[in-house]
DOVEX-465515 format. One record per residue (C-alpha): x, y, z; residue in one letter. Coordinates in nm, 2 decimals, always signed. Example, Ala and Ser with C-alpha at 12.3 -4.5 7.8 and 13.67 -1.06 7.14 Angstrom:
BEGIN
+--------+--------+--------+------+
!     px !     py !     pz ! code !
+--------+--------+--------+------+
!  +1.23 !  -0.45 !  +0.78 !    A !
!  +1.37 !  -0.11 !  +0.71 !    S !
+--------+--------+--------+------+
//
This chain:
BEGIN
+--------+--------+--------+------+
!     px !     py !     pz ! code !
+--------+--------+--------+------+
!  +0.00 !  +0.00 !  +0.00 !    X !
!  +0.14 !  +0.31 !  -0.10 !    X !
!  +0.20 !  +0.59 !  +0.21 !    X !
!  +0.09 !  +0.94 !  +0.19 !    X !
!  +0.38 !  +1.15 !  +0.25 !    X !
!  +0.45 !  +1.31 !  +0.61 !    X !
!  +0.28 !  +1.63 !  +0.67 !    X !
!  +0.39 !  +1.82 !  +0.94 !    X !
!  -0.01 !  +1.90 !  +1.13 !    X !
!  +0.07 !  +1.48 !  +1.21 !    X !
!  +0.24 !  +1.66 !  +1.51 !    X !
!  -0.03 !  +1.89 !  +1.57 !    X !
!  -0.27 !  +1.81 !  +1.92 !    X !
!  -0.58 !  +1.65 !  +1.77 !    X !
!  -0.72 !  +1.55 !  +2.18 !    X !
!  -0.64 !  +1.42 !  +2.52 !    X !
!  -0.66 !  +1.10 !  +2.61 !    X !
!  -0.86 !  +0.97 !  +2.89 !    X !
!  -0.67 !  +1.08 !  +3.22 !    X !
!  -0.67 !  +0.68 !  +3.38 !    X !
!  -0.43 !  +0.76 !  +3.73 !    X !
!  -0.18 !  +0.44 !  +3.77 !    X !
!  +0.12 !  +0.35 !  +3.98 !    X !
!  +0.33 !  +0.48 !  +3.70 !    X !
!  +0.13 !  +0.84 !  +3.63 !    X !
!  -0.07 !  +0.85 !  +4.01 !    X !
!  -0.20 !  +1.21 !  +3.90 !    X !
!  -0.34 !  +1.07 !  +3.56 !    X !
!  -0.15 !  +1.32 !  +3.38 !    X !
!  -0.22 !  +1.46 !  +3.02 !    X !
!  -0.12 !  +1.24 !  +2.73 !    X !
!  -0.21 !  +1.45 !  +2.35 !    X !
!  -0.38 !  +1.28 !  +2.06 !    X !
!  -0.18 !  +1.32 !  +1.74 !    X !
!  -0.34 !  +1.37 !  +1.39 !    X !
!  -0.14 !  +1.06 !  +1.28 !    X !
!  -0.20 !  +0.85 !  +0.96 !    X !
!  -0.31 !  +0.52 !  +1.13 !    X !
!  -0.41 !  +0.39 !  +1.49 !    X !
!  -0.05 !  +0.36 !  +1.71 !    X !
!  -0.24 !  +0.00 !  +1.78 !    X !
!  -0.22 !  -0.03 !  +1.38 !    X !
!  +0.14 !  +0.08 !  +1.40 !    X !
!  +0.24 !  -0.10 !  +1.69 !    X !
!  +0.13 !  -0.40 !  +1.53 !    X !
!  +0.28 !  -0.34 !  +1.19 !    X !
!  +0.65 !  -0.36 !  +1.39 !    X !
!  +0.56 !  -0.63 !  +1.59 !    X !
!  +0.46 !  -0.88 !  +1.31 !    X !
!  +0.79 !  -0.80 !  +1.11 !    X !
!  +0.60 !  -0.51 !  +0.89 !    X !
!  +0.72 !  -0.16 !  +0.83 !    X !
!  +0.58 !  +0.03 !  +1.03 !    X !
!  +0.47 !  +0.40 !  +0.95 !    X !
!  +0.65 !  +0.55 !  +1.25 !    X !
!  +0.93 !  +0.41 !  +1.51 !    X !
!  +0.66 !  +0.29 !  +1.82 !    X !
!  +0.68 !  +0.38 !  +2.13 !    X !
!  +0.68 !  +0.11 !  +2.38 !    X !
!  +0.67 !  +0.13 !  +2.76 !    X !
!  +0.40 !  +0.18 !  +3.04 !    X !
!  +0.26 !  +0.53 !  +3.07 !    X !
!  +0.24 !  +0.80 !  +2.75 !    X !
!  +0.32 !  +0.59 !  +2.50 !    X !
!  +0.20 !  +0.40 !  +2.20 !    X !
!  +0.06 !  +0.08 !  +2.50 !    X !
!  -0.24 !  +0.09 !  +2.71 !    X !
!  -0.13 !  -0.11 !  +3.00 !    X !
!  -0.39 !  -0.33 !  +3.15 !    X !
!  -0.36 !  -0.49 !  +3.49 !    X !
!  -0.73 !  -0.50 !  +3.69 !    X !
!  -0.78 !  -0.55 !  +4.02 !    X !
!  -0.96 !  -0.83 !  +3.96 !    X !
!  -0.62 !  -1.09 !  +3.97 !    X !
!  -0.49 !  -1.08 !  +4.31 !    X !
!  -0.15 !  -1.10 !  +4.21 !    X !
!  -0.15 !  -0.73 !  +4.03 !    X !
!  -0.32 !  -0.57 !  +4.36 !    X !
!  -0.02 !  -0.73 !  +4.56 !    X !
!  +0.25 !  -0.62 !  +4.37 !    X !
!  +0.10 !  -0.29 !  +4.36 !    X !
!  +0.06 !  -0.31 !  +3.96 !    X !
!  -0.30 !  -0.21 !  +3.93 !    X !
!  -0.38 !  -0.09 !  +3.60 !    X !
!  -0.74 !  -0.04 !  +3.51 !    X !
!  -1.06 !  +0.17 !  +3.45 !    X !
!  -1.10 !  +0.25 !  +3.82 !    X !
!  -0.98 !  +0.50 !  +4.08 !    X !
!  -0.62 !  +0.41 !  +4.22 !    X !
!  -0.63 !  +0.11 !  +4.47 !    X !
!  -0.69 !  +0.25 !  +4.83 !    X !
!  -0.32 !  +0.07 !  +4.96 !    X !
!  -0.30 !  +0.04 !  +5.37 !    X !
!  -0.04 !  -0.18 !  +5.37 !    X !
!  +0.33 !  -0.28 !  +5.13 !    X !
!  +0.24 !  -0.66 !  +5.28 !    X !
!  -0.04 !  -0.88 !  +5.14 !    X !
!  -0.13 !  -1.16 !  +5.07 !    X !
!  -0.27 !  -1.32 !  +4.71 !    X !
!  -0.51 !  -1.61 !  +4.66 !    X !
!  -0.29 !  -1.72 !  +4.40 !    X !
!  -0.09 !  -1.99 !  +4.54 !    X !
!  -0.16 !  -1.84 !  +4.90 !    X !
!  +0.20 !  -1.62 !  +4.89 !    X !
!  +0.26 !  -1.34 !  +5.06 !    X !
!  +0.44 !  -1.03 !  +4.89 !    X !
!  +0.62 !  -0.74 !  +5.03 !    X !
!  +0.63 !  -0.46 !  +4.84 !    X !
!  +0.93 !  -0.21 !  +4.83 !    X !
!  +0.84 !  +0.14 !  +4.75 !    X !
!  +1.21 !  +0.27 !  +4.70 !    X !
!  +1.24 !  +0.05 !  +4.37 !    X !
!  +0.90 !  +0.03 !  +4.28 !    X !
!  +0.85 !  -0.40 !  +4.26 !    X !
!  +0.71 !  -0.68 !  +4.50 !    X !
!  +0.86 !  -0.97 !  +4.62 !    X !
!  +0.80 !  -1.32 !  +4.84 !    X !
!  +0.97 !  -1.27 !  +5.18 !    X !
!  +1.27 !  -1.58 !  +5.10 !    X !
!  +1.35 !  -1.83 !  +5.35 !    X !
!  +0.99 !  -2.00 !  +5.41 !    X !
!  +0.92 !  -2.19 !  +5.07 !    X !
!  +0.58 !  -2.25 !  +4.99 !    X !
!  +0.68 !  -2.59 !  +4.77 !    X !
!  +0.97 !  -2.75 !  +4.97 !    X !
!  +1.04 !  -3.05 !  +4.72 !    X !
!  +0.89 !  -2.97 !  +4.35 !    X !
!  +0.90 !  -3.37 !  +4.29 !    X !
!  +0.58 !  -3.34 !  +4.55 !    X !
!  +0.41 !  -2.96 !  +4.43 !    X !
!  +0.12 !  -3.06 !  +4.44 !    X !
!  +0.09 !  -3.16 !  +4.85 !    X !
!  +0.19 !  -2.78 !  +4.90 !    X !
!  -0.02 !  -2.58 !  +4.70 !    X !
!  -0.32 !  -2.60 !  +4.44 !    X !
!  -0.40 !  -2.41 !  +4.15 !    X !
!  -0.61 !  -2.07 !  +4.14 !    X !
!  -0.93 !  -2.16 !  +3.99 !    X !
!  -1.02 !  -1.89 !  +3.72 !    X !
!  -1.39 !  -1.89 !  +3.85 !    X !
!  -1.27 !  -1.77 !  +4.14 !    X !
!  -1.25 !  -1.40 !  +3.98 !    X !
!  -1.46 !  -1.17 !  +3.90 !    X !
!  -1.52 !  -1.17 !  +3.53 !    X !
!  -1.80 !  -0.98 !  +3.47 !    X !
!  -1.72 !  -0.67 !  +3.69 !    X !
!  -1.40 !  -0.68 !  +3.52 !    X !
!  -1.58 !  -0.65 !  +3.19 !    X !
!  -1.81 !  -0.36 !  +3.30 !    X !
!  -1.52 !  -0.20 !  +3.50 !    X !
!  -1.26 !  -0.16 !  +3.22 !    X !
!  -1.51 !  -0.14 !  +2.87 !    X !
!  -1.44 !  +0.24 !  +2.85 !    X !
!  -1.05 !  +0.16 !  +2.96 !    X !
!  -1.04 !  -0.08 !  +2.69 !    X !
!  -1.17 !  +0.10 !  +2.45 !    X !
!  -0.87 !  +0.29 !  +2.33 !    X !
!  -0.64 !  +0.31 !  +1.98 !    X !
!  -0.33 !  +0.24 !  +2.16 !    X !
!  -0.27 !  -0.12 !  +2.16 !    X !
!  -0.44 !  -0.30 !  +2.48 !    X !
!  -0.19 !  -0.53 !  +2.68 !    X !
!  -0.25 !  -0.72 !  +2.91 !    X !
!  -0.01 !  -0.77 !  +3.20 !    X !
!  +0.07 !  -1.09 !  +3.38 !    X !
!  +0.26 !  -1.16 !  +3.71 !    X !
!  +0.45 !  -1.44 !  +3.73 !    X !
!  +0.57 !  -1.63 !  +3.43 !    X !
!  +0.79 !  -1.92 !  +3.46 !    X !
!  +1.09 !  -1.90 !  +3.67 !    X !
!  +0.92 !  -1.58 !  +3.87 !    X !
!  +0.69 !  -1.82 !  +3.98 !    X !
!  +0.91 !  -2.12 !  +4.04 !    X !
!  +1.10 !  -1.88 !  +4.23 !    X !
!  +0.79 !  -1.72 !  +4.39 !    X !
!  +0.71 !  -2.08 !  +4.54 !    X !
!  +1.07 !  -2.22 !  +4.57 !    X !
!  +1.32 !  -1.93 !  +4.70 !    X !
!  +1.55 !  -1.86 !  +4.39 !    X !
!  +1.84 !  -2.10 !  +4.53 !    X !
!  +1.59 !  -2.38 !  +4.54 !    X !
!  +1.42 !  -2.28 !  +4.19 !    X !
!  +1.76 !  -2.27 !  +4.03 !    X !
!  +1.90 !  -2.58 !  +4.14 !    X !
!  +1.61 !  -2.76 !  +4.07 !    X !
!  +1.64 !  -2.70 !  +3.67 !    X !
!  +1.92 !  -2.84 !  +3.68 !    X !
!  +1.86 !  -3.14 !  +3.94 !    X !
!  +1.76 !  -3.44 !  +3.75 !    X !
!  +1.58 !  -3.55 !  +3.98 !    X !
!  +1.37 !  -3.27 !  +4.05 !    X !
!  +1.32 !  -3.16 !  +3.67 !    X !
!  +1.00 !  -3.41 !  +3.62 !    X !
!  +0.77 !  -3.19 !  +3.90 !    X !
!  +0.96 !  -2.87 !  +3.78 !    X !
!  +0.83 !  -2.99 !  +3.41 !    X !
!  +0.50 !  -3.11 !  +3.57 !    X !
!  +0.41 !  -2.76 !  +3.73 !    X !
!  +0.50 !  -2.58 !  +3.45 !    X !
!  +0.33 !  -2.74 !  +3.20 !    X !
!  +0.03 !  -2.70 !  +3.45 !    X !
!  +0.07 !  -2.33 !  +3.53 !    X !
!  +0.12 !  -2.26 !  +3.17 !    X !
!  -0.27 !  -2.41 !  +3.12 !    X !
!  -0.37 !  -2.17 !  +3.35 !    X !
!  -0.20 !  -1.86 !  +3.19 !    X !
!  -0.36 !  -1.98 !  +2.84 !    X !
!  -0.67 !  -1.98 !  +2.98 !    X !
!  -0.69 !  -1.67 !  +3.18 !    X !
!  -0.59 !  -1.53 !  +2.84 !    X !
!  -0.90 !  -1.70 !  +2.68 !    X !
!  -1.14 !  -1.59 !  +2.92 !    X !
!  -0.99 !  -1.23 !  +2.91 !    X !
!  -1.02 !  -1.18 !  +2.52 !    X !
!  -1.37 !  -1.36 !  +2.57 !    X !
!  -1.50 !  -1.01 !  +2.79 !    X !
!  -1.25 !  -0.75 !  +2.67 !    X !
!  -1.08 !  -0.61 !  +2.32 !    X !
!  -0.71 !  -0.73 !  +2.44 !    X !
!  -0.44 !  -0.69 !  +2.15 !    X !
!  -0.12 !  -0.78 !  +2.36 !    X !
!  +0.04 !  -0.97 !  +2.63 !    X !
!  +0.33 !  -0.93 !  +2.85 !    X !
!  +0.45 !  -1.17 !  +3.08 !    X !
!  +0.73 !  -1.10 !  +3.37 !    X !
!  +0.98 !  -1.35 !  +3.37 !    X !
!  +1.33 !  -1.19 !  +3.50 !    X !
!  +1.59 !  -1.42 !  +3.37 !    X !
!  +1.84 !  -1.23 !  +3.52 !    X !
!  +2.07 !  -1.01 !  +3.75 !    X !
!  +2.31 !  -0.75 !  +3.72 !    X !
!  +2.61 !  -0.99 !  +3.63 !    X !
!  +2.40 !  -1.24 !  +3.35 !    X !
!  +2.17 !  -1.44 !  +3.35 !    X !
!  +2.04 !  -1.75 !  +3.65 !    X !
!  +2.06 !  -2.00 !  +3.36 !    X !
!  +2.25 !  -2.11 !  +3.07 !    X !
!  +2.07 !  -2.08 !  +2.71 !    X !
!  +2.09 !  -2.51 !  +2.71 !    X !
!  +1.84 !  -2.50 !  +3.02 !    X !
!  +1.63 !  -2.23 !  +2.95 !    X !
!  +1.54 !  -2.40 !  +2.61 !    X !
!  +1.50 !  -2.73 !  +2.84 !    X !
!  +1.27 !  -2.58 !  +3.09 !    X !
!  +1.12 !  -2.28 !  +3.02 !    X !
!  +1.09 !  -2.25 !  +2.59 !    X !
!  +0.91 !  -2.54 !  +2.56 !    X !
!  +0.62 !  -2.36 !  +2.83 !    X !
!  +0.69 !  -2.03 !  +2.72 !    X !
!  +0.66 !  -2.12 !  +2.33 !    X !
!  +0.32 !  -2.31 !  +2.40 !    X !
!  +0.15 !  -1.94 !  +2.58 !    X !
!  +0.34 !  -1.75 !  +2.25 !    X !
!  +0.17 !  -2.01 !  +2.03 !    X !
!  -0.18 !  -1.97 !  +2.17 !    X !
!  -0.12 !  -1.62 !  +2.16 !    X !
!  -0.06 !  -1.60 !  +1.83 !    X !
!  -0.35 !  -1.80 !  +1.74 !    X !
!  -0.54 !  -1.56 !  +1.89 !    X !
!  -0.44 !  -1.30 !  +1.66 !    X !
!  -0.27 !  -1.17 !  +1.99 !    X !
!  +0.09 !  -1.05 !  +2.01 !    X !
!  +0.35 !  -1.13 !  +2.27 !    X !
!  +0.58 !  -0.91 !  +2.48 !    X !
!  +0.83 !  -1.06 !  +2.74 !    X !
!  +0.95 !  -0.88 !  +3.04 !    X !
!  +1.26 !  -0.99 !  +3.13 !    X !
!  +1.52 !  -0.78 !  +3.35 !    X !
!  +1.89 !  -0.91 !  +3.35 !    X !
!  +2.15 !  -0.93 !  +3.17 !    X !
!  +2.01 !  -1.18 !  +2.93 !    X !
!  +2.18 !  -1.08 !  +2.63 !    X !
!  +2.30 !  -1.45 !  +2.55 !    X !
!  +1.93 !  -1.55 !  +2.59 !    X !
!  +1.81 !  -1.37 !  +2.34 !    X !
!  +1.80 !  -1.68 !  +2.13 !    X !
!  +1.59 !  -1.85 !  +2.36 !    X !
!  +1.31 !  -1.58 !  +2.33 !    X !
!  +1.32 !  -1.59 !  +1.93 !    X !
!  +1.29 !  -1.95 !  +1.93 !    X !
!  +0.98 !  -1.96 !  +2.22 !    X !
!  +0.81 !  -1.70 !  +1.95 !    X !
!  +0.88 !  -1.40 !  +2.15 !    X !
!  +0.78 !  -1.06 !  +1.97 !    X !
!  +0.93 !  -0.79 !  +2.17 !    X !
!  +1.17 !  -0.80 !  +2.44 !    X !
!  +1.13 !  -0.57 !  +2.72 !    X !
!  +1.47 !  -0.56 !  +2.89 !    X !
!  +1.68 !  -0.33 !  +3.10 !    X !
!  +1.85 !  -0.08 !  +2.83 !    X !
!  +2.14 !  +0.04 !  +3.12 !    X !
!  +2.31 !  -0.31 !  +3.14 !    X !
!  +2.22 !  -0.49 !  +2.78 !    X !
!  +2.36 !  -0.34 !  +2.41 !    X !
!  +2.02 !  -0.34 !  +2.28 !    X !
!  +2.18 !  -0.13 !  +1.96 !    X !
!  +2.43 !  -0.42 !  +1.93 !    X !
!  +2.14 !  -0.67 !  +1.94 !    X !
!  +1.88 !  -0.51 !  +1.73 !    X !
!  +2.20 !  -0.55 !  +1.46 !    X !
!  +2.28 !  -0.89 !  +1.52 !    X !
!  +1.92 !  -1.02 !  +1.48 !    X !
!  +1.79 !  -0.77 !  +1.27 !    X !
!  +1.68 !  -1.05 !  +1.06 !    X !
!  +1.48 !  -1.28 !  +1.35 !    X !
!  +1.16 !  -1.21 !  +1.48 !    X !
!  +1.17 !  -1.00 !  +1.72 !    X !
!  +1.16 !  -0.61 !  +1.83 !    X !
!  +1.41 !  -0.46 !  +2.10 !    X !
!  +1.35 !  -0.16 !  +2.31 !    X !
!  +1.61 !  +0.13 !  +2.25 !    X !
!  +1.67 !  +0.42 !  +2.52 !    X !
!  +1.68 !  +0.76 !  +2.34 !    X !
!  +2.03 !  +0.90 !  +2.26 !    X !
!  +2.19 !  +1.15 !  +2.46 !    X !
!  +2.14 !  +1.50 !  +2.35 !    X !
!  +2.36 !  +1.79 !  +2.54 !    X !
!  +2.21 !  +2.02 !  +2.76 !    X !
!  +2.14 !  +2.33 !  +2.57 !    X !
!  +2.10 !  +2.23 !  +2.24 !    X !
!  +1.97 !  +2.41 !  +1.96 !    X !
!  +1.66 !  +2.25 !  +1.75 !    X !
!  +1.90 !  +2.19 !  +1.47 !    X !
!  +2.14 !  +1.99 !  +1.68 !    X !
!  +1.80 !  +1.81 !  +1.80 !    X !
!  +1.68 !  +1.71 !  +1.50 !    X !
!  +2.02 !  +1.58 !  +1.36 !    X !
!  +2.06 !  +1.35 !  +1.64 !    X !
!  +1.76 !  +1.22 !  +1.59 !    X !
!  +1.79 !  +1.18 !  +1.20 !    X !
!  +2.12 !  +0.99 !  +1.28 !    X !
!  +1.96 !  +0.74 !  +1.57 !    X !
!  +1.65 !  +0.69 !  +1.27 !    X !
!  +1.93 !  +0.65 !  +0.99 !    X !
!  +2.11 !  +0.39 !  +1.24 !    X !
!  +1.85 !  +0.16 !  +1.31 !    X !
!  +1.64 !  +0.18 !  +0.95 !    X !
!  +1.70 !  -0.20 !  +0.90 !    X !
!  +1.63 !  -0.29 !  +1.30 !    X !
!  +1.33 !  -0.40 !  +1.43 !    X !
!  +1.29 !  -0.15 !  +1.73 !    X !
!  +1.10 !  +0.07 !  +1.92 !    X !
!  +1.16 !  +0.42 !  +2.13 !    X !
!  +1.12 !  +0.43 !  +2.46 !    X !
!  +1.02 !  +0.82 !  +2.56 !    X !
!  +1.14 !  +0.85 !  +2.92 !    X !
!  +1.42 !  +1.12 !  +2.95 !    X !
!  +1.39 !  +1.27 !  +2.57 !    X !
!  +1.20 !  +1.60 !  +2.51 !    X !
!  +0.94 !  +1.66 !  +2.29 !    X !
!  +1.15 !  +1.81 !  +2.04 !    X !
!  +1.37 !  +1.48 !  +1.98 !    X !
!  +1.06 !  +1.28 !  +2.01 !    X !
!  +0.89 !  +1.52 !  +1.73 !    X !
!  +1.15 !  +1.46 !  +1.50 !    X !
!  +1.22 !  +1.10 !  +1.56 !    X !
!  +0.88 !  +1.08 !  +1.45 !    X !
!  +0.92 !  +1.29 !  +1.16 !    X !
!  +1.23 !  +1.13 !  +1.05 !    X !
!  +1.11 !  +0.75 !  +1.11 !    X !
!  +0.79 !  +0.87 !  +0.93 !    X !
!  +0.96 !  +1.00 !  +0.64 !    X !
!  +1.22 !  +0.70 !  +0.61 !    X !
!  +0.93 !  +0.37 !  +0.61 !    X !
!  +0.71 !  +0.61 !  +0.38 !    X !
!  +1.05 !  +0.54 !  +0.12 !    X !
!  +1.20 !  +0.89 !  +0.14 !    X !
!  +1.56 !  +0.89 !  +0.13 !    X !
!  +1.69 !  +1.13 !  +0.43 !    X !
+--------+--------+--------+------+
//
């Protein structure tokens, strides 16, 4: 299909978007239409199923091109303090709760913003037996249809609806086990039958929460936390990851895709040498942490596999004229033309973004910058 040339009243305010308050933008903040050619869902989607896209997209969680969805409604998003929905911000009293969803308790710390089991009591003391220690949530146990009538007006939106999920894989083995225990255990062959026996039952229930949800709302997306990671690399080798978590991780992608769905992973780490892994369990974007992986030097060396990384904005001096703006962002655009990536916003001014725009919009349309 043949593009209509950029026209510069694309940048011009066409509307506000509804003002939903979340942890990430408490206040509700403004966040301006755009007179832009197609949907950012339409765009977003283009990228993410190896298209051109008619701008670079914007991932992230707040004023961007993704309407993060998260309702109160699983027990495991009020917990970690990750409510995202149509309704007023949860009325916290308390960082420690419990959720219904395998009966774990949570702490969460407000200094960095994430929630985690208190270690040293496991809930599942010997995987090879998971199923004396805890049972699996039952679905019906959630409210379904005052989720539905709670978030229709939140889910009615252009941007691309995702919904969020808490835990994946190893989170929730780690969740259950302590990560010592988790870790030892995918490697312990004696204990990798009940870790491939719980995964390959928790996955279930993740496919079919995902039913039921695109059964009662317009969902486009999902993201799943799974933090393969720490500071240093990741807490597994490539060889056990595609041993004991692809072959669950690949079967959720799968259904997902089926679904006419795409798939986002949320991994922190350094999982640069995993990156394999997620192509090959049909991962579509890969939500990582920018500061400690070259996500310039990966979007290169897999330009040509399926998936999209996340790029932090360049740096720009302080000071800068509009002219020195706009050519750093015509370089970072001229870079990454053959790369599969998107932008994420947070520290860049409205200048750079205008012009990465511009640029980005200008370059897929076929003009030569």
């Amino acid at each position: 299909m043949e593009r209509k040339p950029f026209d510069k009243s694309e940048l011009t305010c066409s509307g506000i978007y509804p003002q939903w308050a979340n942890p990430m933008n408490p206040q509700g903040a403004a966040d301006p239409k755009r007179n832009l050619p197609v949907t950012p869902k339409e765009n977003f989607r283009l990228a993410l199923t190896g298209q051109t896209p008619w701008w670079m997209p914007y991932p992230g969680w707040s004023n961007c091109d993704v309407l993060v969805f998260r309702p109160r409604m699983h027990p495991d998003n009020v917990v970690t303090h990750l409510v995202f929905d149509g309704e007023p911000l949860y009325p916290y009293q308390d960082n420690s709760m419990r959720s219904s969803w395998y009966d774990l308790v949570w702490d969460y710390v407000p200094e960095v913003g994430g929630a985690t089991v208190h270690p040293g009591n496991p809930k599942i003391p010997d995987i090879s037996e998971w199923e004396k220690y805890v049972a699996l949530p039952d679905l019906d146990d959630l409210d379904w249809e005052g989720c539905a009538a709670a978030n229709r007006e939140f889910c009615d939106s252009d941007k691309m609806v995702q919904l969020g999920i808490l835990s994946g894989f190893w989170e929730r083995l780690m969740s259950l086990m302590d990560v010592e225990n988790a870790a030892v255990a995918l490697i312990d062959e004696e204990q990798q039958p009940g870790v491939h026996r719980f995964l390959d039952r928790h996955t279930d229930l993740l496919i079919r929460y995902v039913d039921r949800m695109t059964q009662i709302l317009p969902i486009d997306n999902v993201l799943v936390h799974d933090d393969w990671g720490h500071q240093n690399g990741p807490f597994f080798s490539p060889d056990v990851c595609r041993e004991m978590i692809v072959p669950y991780l690949k079967r959720l992608t799968d259904f997902c895709h089926g679904k006419g769905l795409t798939f986002e992973l949320h991994s922190c780490g350094k999982n640069e040498t995993l990156v394999p892994c997620m192509i090959e369990a049909g991962v579509d974007l890969w939500a990582g942490q920018t500061a400690i992986n070259d996500m310039e030097r990966l979007a290169e060396q897999y330009k040509d596999q399926p998936i999209l990384f996340e790029l932090s904005a360049p740096a720009v001096p302080e000071g800068a004229e509009e002219q020195e703006i706009r050519e750093i962002a015509r370089a970072f655009v001229l870079r990454h033309k053959n790369h599969r990536v998107g932008l994420l916003k947070r520290g860049a001014s409205q200048a750079f973004l205008d012009a990465i725009y511009e640029y980005s919009r200008r370059l897929y349309s076929g003009e030569i910058l």
